[in-house]
C-alpha positions in Angstrom: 84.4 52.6 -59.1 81.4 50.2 -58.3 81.2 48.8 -54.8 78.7 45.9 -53.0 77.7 47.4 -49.9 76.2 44.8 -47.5 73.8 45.8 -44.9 73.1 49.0 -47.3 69.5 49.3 -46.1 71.0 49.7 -42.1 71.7 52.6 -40.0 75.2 53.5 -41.0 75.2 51.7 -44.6 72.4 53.7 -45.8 74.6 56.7 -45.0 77.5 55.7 -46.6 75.3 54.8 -49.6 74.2 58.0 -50.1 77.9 59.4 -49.0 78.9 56.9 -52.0 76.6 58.4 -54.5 77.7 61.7 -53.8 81.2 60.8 -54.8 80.7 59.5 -57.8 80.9 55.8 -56.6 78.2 53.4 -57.4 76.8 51.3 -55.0 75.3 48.3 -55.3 73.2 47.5 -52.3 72.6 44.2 -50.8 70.7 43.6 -47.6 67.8 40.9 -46.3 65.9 43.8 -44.4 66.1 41.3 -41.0 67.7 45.0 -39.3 67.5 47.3 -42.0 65.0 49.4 -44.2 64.2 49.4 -48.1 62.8 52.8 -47.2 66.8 53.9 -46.3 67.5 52.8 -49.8 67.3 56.1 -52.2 68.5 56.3 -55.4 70.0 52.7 -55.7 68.6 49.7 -56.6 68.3 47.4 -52.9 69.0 43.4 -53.9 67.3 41.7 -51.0 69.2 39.0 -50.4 70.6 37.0 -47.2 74.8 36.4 -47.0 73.8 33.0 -46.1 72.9 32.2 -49.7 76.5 32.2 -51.5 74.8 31.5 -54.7 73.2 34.7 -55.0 75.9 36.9 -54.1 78.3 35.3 -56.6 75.3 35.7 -59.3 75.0 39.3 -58.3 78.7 39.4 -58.7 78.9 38.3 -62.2 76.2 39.8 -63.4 77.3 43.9 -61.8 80.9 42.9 -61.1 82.5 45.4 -58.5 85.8 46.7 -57.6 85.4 46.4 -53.6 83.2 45.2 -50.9 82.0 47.3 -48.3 80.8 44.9 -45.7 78.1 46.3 -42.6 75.7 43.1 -42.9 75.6 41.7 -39.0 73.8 41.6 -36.1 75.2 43.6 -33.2 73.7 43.6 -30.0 75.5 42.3 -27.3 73.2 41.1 -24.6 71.8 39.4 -27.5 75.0 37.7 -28.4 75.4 36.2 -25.2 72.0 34.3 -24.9 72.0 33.0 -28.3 75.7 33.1 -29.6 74.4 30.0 -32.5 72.8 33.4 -34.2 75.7 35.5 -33.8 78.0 32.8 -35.4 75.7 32.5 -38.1 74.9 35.7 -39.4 77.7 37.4 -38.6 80.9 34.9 -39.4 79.1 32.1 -41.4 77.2 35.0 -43.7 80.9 36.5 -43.6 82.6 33.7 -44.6 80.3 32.7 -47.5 80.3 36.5 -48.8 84.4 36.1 -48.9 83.6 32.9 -50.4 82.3 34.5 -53.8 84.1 38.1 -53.4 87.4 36.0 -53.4 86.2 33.8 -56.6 84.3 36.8 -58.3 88.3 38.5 -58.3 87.5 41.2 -55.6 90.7 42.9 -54.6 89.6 45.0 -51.8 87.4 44.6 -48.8 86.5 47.2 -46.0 84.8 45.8 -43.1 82.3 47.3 -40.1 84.5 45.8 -37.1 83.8 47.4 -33.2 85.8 48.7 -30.9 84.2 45.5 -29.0 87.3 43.5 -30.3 89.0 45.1 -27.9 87.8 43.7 -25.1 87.9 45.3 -21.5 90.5 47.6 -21.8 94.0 47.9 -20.4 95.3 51.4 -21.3 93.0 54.4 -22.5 92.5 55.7 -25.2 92.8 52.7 -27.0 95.2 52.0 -29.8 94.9 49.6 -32.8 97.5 47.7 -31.1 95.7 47.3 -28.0 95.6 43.7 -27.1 92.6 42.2 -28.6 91.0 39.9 -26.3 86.6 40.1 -26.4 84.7 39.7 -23.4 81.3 39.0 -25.7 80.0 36.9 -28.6 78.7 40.4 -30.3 83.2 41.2 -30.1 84.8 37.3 -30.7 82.5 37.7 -34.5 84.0 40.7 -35.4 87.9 39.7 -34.3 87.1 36.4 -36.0 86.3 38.1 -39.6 89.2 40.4 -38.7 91.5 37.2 -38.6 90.1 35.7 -42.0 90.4 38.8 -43.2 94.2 38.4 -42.6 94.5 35.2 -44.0 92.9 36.0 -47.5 95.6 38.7 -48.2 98.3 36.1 -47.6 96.0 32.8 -49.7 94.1 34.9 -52.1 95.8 38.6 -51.9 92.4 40.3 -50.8 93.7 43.9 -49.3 91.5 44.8 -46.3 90.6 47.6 -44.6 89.0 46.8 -40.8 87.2 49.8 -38.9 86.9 49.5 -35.9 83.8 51.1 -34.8 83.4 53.4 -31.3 79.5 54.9 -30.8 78.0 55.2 -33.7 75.1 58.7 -33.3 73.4 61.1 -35.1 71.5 61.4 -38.0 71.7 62.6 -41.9 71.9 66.3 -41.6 69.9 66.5 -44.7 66.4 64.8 -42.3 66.6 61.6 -45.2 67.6 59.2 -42.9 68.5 58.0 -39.3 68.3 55.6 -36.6 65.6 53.0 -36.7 66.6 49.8 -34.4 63.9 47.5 -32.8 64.2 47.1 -30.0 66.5 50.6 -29.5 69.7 49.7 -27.3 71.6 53.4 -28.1 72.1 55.9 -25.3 70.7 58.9 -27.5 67.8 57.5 -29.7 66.6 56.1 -26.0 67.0 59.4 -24.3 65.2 61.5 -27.1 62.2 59.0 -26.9 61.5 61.2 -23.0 60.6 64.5 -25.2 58.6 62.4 -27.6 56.6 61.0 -25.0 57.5 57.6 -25.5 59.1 57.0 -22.5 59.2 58.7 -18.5 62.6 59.4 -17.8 66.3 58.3 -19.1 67.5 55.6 -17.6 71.5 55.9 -16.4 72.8 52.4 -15.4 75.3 52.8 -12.9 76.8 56.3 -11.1 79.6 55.2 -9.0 82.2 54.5 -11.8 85.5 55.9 -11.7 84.2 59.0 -14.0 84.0 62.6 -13.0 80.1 62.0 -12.6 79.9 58.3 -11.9 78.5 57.6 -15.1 80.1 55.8 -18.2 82.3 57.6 -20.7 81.9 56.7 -24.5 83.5 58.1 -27.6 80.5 59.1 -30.0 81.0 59.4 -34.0 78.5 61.0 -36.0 77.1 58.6 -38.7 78.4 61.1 -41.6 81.6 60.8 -40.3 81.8 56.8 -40.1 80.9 56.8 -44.0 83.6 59.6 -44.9 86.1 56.5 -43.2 84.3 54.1 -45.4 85.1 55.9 -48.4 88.5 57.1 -47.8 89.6 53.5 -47.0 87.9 52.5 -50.4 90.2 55.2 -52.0 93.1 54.3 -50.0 92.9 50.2 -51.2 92.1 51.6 -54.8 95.3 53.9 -54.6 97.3 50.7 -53.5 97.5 51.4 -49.8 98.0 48.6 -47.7 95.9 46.7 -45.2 95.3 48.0 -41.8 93.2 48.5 -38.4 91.6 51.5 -38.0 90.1 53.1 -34.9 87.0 55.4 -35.7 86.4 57.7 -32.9 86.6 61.5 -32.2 89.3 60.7 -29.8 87.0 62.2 -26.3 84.6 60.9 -24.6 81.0 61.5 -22.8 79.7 60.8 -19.5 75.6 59.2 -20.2 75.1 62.3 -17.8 76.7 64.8 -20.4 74.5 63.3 -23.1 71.4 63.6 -21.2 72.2 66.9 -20.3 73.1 67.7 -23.8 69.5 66.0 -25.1 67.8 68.5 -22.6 69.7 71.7 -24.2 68.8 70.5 -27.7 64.9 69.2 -27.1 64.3 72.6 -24.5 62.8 68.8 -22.1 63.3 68.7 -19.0 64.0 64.5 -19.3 63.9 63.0 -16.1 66.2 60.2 -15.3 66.7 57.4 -12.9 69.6 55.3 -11.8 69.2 51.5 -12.3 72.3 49.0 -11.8 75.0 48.9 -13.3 75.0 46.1 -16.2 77.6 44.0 -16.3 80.4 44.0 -18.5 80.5 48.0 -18.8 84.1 49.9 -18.8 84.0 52.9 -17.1 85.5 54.5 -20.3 85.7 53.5 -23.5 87.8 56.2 -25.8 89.4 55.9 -29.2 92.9 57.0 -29.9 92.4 58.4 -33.4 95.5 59.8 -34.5 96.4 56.5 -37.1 93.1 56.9 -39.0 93.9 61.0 -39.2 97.5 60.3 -40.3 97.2 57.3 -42.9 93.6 58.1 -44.5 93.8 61.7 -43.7 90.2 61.5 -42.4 88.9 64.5 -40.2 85.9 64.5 -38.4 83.0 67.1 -40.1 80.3 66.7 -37.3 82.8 65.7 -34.0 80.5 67.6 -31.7 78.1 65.6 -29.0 75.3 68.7 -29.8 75.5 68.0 -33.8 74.8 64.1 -33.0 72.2 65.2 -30.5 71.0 67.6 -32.5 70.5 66.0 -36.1 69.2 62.6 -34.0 66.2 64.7 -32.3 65.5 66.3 -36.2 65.4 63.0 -37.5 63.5 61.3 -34.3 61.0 64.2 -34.3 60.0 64.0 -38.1 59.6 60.0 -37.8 58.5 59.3 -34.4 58.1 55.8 -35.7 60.9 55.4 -38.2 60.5 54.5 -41.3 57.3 53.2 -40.7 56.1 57.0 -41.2 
């Protein structure tokens, strides 16, 4: 099988690039290196090339024609989505549309896409199902629902089978020290905690302790990187093998209080990690916690790292060996 992974060079799609490679699939790697790293790239040729130029894509098409499309390619920062949603739109539904554009002429049968839990919404019943009402409260969340939603049409015009994952907190690092997370500027709890013990910064910062949570503090479902690519490929199987389209959450199915990951990040690093309490930011559920009994039962996927200290734990190896990412 050969597959176009979009976004290849990024946090996640490097990992399921090398998880790819491992199984005998060959990848062939697109990204404009705007987010991501050539550096993440290893053992795969890296095409540099933006999803805005449709051109390209359907060249690279003909010339290595692939069985699916693995699709990570998008900008996803959600303060950032609100105060310049023109971006968002661009890169992240125009860029999808126009990579659809020539999958869908290039005879491309099956598509798996990097969606977000942030489709969702603020929630309504926890932990959240695929049939949770979806209903986004952020630019970052109407993108991803409104690829979802082409998505859905192309089966019925053009009989593209699809495969959306829906995304909860993506963490950790390759357990083998070859790659990890490199974001500028950082948003993730964990990266931002671990950079206390590497002296980058004074304390962890917790934004808001008088939520509804046994601690005060927000609840997140984390999924270690490894685990999000393992859901990559078994979707990719599961389209090859006939399987229908669907909506997967990918969580552990538990959550995290930002106080159980600090406290965590202070067992693994042997810091002591300081930490303040700023405001809350707006537009932050209390909880936020995947049901993940559909994506277990359909794709038969089982988590190999599901433990907060393994994503704490291979992020501080990887942060500690390349204190400045990639740039190392």
């Amino acid at each position: 099988m050969r597959v176009l992974v979009t976004g290849g060079a990024g946090y996640i799609g490097s990992q399921t690039v090398k998880e790819l490679l491992r199984e005998g699939i060959e990848p062939v790697v697109v990204d404009d290196l705007s987010k991501g790293h050539a550096e993440a790239v290893r053992g795969v040729e890296l095409h540099v090339i933006a999803l805005e130029d449709r051109d390209r894509i359907a060249s690279l098409l003909k010339e290595r024609p692939v069985d699916a499309v693995v699709h990570f390619a998008a900008f996803c920062y959600v303060a950032e989505s609100m105060e310049d949603p023109l971006r968002y739109w661009r890169n992240n539904v125009i860029g999808s549309v126009r990579l659809l554009d020539a999958a869908v002429e290039a005879g491309v049968r099956s598509f798996v896409f990097s969606s977000s839990c942030a489709t969702y919404g603020e929630p309504i019943a926890m932990p959240l199902r695929e049939d949770h009402p979806q209903n986004p409260v952020n630019v970052y969340g109407d993108t991803k629902l409104a690829v979802e939603k082409l998505l859905r049409s192309l089966e019925e015009s053009h009989g593209l089978r699809s495969i959306a994952l829906r995304y909860f907190n993506a963490a950790g690092a390759d357990p083998d020290g070859e790659l990890g997370e490199d974001h500028d500027p950082e948003t993730h709890l964990i990266p931002l905690v671990l950079q206390v013990p590497l002296g980058l910064r004074k304390q962890a910062l917790i934004y808001g302790d008088d939520y509804d949570t046994p601690d005060g503090t927000c609840i997140r479902d984390y999924i270690h990187t490894v685990d999000l690519a393992r859901a990559h490929i078994l979707s990719l199987r599961h389209l090859a093998d006939g399987g229908a389209s669907d909506a997967f959450n990918v969580g552990i199915g538990r959550g995290y209080s930002v106080r159980e990951v600090v406290e965590c990040a202070r067992r693994v690093t042997g810091h002591a990690i300081p930490e303040i309490v700023e405001e809350r930011r707006p537009g932050d559920p209390a909880r936020l916690v995947a049901a993940s009994d559909k994506i277990r039962r359909v794709l038969s996927w089982e988590p190999r790292l599901p433990e907060l200290e393994d994503m704490v734990r291979t992020a501080w190896e990887w942060h500690r060996n390349h204190p400045d990412g990639y740039a190392v």
